[in-house]
NUTIVO-852693 format. One record per residue (C-alpha): residue number from 1; residue in three letters; x, y, z. Coordinates in Angstrom, 3 decimals, always signed. Example, Ala and Ser with C-alpha at 12.3 -4.5 7.8 and 13.67 -1.06 7.14 Angstrom:
<node n="1" res="ALA" x="+12.300" y="-4.500" z="+7.800"/>
<node n="2" res="SER" x="+13.670" y="-1.060" z="+7.140"/>
This chain:
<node n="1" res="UNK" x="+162.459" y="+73.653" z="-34.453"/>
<node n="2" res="UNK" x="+162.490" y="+71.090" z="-37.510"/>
<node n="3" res="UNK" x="+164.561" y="+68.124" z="-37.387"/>
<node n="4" res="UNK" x="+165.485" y="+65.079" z="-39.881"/>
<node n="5" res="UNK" x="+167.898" y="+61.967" z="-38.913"/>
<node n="6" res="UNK" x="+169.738" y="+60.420" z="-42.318"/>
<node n="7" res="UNK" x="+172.359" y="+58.306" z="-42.047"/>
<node n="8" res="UNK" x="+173.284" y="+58.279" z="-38.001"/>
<node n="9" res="UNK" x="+173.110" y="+62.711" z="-38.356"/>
<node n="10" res="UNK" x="+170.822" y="+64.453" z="-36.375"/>
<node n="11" res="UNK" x="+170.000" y="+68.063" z="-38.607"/>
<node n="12" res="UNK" x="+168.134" y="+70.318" z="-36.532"/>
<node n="13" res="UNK" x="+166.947" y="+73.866" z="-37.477"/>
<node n="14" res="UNK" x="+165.481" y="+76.803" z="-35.908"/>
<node n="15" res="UNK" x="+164.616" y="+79.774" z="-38.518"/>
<node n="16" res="UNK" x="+164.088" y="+83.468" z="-37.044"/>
<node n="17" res="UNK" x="+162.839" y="+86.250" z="-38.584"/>
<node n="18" res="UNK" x="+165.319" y="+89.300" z="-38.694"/>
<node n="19" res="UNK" x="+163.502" y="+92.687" z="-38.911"/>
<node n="20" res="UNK" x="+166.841" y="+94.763" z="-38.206"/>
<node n="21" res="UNK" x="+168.107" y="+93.297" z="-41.585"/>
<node n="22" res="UNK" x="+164.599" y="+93.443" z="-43.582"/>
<node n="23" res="UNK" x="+163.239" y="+96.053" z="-45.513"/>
<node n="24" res="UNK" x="+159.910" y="+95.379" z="-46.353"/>
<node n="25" res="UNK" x="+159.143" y="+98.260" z="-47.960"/>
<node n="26" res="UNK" x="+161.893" y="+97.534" z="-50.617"/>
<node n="27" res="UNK" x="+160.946" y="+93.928" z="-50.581"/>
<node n="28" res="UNK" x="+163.543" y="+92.624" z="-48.683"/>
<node n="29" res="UNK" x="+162.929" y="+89.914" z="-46.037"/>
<node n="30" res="UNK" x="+166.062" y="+88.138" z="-43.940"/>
<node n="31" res="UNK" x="+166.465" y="+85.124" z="-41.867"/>
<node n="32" res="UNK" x="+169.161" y="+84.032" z="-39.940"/>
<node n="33" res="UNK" x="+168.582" y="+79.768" z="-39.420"/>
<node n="34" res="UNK" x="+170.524" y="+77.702" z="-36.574"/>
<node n="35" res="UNK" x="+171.638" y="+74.859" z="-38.408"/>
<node n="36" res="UNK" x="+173.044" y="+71.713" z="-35.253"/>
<node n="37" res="UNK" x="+174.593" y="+68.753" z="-36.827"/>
<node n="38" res="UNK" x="+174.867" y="+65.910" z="-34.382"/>
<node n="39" res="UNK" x="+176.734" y="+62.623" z="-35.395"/>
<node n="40" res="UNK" x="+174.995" y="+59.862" z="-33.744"/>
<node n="41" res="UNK" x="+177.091" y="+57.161" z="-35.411"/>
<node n="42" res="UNK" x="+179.826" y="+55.276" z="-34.318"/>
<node n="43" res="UNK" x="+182.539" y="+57.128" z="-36.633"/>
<node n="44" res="UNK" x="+183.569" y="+60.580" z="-37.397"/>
<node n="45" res="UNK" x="+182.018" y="+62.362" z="-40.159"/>
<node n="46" res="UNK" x="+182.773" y="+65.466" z="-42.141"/>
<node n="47" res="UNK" x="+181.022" y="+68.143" z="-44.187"/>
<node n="48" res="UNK" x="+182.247" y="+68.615" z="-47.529"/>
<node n="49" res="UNK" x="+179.810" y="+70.507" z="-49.100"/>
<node n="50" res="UNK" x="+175.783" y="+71.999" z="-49.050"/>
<node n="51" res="UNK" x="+172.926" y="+72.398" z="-51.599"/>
<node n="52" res="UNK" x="+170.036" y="+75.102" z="-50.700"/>
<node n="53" res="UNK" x="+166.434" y="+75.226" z="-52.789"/>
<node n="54" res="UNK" x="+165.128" y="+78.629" z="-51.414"/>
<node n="55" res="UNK" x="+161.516" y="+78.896" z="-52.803"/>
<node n="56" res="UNK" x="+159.537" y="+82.281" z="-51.735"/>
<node n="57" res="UNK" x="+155.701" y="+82.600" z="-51.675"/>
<node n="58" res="UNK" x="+155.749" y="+83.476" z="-55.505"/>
<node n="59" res="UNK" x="+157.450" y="+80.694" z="-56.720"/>
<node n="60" res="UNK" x="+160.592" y="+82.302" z="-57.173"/>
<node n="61" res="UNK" x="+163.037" y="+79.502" z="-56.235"/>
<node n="62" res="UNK" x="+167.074" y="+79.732" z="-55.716"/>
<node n="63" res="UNK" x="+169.849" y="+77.190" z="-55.492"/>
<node n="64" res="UNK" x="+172.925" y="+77.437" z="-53.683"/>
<node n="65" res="UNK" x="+175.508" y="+75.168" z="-53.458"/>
<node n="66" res="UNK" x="+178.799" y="+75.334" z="-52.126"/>
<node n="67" res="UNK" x="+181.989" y="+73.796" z="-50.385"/>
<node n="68" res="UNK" x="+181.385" y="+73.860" z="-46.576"/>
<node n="69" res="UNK" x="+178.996" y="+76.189" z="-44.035"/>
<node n="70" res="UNK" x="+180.534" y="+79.323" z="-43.430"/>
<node n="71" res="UNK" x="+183.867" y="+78.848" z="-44.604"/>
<node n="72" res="UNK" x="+184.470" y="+75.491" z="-42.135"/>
<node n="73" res="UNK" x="+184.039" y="+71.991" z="-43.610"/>
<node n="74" res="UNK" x="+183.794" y="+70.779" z="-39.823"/>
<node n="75" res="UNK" x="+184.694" y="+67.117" z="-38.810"/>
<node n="76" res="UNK" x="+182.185" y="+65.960" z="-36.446"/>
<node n="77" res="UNK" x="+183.852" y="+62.934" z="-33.960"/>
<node n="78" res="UNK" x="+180.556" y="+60.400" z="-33.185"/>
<node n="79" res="UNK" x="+178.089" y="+62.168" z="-30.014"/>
<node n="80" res="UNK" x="+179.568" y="+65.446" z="-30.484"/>
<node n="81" res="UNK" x="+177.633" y="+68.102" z="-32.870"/>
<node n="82" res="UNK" x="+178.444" y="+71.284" z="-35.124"/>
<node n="83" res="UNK" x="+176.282" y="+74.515" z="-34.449"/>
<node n="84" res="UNK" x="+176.766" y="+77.366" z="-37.022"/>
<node n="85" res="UNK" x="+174.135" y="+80.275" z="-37.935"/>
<node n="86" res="UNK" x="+173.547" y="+81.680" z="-41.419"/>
<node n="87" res="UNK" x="+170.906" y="+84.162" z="-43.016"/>
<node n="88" res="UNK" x="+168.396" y="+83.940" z="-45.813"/>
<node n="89" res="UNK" x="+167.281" y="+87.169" z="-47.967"/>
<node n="90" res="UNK" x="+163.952" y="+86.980" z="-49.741"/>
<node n="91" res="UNK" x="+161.783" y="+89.390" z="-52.018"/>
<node n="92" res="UNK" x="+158.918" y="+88.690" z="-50.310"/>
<node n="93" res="UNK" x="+157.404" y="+87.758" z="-47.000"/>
<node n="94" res="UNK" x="+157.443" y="+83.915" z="-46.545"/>
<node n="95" res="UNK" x="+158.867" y="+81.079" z="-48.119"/>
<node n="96" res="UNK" x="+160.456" y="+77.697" z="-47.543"/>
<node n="97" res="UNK" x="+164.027" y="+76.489" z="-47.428"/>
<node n="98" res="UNK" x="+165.545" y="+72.780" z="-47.531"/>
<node n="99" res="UNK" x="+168.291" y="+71.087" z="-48.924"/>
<node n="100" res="UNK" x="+171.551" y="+68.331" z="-48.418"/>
<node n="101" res="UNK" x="+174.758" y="+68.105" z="-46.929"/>
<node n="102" res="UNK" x="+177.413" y="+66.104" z="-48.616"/>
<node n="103" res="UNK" x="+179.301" y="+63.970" z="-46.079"/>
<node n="104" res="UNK" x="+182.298" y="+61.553" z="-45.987"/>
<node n="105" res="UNK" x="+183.240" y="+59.338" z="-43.358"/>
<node n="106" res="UNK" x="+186.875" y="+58.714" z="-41.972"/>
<node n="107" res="UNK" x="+186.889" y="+55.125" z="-44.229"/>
<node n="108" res="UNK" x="+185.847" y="+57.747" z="-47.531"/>
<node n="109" res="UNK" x="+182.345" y="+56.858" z="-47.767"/>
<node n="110" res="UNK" x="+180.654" y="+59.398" z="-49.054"/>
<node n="111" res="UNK" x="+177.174" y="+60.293" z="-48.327"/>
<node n="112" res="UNK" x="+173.934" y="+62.917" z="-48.164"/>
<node n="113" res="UNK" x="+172.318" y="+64.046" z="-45.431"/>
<node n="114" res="UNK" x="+168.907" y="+65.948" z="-45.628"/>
<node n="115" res="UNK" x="+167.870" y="+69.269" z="-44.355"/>
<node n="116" res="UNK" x="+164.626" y="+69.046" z="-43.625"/>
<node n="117" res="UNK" x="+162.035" y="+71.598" z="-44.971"/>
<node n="118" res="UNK" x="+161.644" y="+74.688" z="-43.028"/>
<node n="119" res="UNK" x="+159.446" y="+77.799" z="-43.029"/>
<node n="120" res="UNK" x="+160.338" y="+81.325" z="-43.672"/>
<node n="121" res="UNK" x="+157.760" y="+82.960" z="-42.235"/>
<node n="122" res="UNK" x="+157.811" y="+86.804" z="-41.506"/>
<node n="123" res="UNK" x="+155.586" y="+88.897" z="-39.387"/>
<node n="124" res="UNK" x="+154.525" y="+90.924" z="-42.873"/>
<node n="125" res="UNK" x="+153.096" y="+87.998" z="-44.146"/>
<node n="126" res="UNK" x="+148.962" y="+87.575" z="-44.340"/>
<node n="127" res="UNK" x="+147.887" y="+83.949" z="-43.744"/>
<node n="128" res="UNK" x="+144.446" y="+83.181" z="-45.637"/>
<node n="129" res="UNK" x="+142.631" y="+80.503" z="-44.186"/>
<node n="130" res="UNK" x="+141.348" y="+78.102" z="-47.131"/>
């Protein structure tokens, strides 16, 4: 599990590999990633919008950005959390994945929160030792 804190919002994730969607033979790899957002301030917060940077093990990077997760943009009252699972396709068999959350707060403040850096690792992928 990887986890970052900005702002009083927990962002935890927890990557798996999905070899029921992947075709590795055809170069395609798919994750689904657990994505918890936990509002440890004291006032409500909501998710407006996201930014992905998808980089595979060639370099091959890809934004995303977007209004929401999954169609919601989710107001989170302060000590309760958000839980919502998406997938990741890739051309080849590891990579990384991070990116940002827009926020606002119930006063309109508007602010980022980070998603911290996560692997894509699949079980087709050959770790060299250095």
């Amino acid at each position: 599990m990887y986890e970052q804190e900005t702002a009083g919002v927990m962002v935890r994730v927890e990557p798996q590999f999905l070899p029921e969607e992947s075709a590795p033979g055809e170069g395609r790899f798919v994750w689904a990633y657990t994505i918890e957002i936990e509002n440890r301030s004291g006032d409500p917060v909501q998710l407006l919008s996201r930014f992905w940077r998808i980089t595979d093990e060639n370099g091959l990077t890809q934004e995303v950005r977007g209004p929401g997760v999954i169609g919601q943009q989710p107001v989170i009252a302060p000590g309760q959390s958000f839980r919502y699972t998406s997938a990741a396709p890739l051309a080849a068999p590891s990579g990384v994945m991070t990116g940002a959350y827009s926020m606002q707060r119930e006063n309109g403040e508007a602010f980022d929160i980070a998603v911290p850096l996560f692997a894509l690792d699949s079980p087709h992928h050959t770790k060299l030792v250095n």
